[in-house]
LOVEXSE-553485 format. One record per atom (N, C-alpha, C): y, z, x. Coordinates in steps of 0.2 Angstrom, whole numbers, padded with zeros to 4 digits, always signed. Each point is the difference from the previous one (the first is absolute). Example, Ala and Ser with C-alpha at 12.3 -4.5 7.8 and 13.67 -1.06 7.14 Angstrom:
<nodes>
-0028+0039+0066 +0006+0000-0004 +0006+0000+0004 +0005-0004-0002 +0006+0001+0004 +0005+0003-0004 
</nodes>
This chain:
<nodes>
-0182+0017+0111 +0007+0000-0001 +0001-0008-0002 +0005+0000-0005 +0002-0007-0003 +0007-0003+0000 +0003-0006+0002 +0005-0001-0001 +0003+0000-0007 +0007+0001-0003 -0002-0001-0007 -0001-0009-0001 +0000-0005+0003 +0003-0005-0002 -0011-0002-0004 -0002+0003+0004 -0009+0002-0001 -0001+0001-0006 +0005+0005-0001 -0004+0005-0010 +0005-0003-0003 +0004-0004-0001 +0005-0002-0002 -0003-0006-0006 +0003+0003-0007 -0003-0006-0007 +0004-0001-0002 +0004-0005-0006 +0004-0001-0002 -0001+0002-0007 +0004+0002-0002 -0001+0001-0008 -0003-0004-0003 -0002+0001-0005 -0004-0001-0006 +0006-0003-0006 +0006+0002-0001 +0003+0002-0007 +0007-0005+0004 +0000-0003-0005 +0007-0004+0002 +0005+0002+0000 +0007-0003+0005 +0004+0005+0002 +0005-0004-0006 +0003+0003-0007 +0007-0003-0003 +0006+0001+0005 +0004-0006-0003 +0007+0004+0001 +0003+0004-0005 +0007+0003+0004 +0003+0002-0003 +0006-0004-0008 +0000+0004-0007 +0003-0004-0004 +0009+0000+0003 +0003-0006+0000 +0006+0001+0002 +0003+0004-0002 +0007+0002+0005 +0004+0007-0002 +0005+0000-0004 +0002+0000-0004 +0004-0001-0008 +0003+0007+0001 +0008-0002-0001 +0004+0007-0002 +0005-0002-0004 -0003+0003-0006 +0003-0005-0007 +0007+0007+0000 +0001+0003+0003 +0006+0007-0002 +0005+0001+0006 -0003-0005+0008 +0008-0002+0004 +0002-0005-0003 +0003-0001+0003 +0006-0008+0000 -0003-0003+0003 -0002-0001+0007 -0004-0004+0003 -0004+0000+0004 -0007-0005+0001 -0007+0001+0004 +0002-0004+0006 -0001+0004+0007 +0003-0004+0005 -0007+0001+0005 -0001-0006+0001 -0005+0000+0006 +0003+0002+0005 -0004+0004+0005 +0002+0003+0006 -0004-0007+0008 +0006-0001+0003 -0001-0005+0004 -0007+0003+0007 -0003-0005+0001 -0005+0003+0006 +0003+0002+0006 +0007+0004-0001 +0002+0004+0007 +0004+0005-0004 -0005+0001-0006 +0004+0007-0005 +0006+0000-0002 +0002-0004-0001 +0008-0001-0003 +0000+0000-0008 +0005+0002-0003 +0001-0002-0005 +0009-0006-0001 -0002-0004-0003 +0005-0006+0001 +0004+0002-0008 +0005+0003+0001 +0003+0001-0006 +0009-0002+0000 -0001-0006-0002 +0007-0005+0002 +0001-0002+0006 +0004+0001+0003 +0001-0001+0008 -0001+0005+0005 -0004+0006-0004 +0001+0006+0005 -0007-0002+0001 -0003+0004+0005 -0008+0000+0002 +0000+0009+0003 -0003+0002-0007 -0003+0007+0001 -0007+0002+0003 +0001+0003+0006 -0008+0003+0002 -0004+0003-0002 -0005+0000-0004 -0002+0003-0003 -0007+0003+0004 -0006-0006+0001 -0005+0005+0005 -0004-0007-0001 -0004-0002+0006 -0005-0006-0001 -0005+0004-0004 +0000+0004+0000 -0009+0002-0004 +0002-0004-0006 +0005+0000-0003 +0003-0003-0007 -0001-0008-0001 -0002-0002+0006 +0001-0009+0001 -0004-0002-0005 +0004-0007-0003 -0003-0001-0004 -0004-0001-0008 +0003+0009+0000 +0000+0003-0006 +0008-0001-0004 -0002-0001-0009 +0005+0002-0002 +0003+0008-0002 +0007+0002+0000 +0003+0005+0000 +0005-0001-0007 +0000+0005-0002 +0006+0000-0006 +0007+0004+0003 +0004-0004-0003 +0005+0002+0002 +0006+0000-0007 +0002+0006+0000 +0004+0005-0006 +0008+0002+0002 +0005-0002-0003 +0006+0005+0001 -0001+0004-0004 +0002+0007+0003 +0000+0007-0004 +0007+0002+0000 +0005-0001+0005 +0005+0000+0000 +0006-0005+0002 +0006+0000+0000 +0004-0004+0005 -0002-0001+0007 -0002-0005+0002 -0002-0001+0006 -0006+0002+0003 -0001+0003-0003 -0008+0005+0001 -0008-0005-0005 -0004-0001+0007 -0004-0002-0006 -0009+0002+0001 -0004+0000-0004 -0004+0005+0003 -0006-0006+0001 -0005+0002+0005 -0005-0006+0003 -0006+0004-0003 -0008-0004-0004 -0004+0005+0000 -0004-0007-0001 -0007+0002+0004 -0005-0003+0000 -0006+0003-0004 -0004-0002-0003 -0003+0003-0008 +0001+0002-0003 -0003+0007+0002 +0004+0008-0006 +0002+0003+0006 +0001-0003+0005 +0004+0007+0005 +0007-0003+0002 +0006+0004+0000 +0009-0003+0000 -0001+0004+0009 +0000-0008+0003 +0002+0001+0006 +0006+0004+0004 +0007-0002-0002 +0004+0001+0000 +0006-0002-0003 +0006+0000+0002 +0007-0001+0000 +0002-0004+0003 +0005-0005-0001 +0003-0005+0002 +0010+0000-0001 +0003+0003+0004 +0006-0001+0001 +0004-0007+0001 +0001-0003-0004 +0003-0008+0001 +0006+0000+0004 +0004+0007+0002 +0007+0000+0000 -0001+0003+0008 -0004+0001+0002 -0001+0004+0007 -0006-0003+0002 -0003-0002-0005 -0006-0005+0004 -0006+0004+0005 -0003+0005-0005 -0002+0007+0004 -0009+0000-0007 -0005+0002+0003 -0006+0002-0006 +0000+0005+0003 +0000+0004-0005 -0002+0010-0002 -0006-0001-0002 -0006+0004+0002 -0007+0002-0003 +0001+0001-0006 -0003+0000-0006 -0001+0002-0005 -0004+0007+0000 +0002+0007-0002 -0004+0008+0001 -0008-0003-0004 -0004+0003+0006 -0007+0000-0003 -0003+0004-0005 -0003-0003-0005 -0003+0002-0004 -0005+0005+0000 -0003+0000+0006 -0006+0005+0002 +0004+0007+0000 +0007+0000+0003 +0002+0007+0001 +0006+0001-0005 +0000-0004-0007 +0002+0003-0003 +0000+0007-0002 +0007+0004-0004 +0001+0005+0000 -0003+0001-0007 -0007+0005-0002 -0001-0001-0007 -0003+0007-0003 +0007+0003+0002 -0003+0007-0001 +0004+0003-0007 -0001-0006-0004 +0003+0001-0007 -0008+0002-0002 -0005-0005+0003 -0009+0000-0004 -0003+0007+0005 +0004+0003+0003 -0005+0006+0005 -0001-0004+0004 -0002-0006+0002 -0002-0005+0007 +0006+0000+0003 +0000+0002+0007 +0006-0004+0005 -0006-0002+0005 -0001-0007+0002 -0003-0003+0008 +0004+0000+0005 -0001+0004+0006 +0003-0001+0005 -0008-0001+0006 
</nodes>
């Protein structure tokens, strides 16, 4: 029996980073602060520390409504007037029984 710290190698293959996040189709690219915030004017929106960090696009789709997405997935909703985030519906369980596919 082995501890792993024993069989343990390090890779071979160099680790890249990631190419910066560019959302040329919000309005604006907000880095999320290391206590998961998003700092949008004087409001400070909770968004999730997993996000620290990272940048986030941020889109108005409506009056006061504006929508958060980080890469290709749309986080959520953003109410400026209630000061509230709404999930954005998951893509996995979309309804797609127009192709004969529905995933549940």
């Amino acid at each position: 029996m082995h501890y792993p710290a024993e069989l343990y190698r390090s890779s071979k293959r160099p680790c890249t980073d990631f190419p910066s996040l560019q959302y040329p189709f919000h309005d604006r690219t907000v880095i999320v602060t290391q206590c998961g915030r998003l700092c949008f004017g004087r409001r400070q929106i909770n968004l999730n520390q997993v996000f620290a960090g990272q940048a986030v696009g941020v889109r108005e789709v409506s009056d006061h409504v504006w929508l958060i997405s980080f890469m290709h997935y749309d986080l959520g909703f953003f109410d400026d007037q209630c000061n509230r985030v709404e999930c954005a519906p998951n893509p996995a369980f979309a309804d797609n029984s127009e192709e004969g596919n529905v995933m549940r």
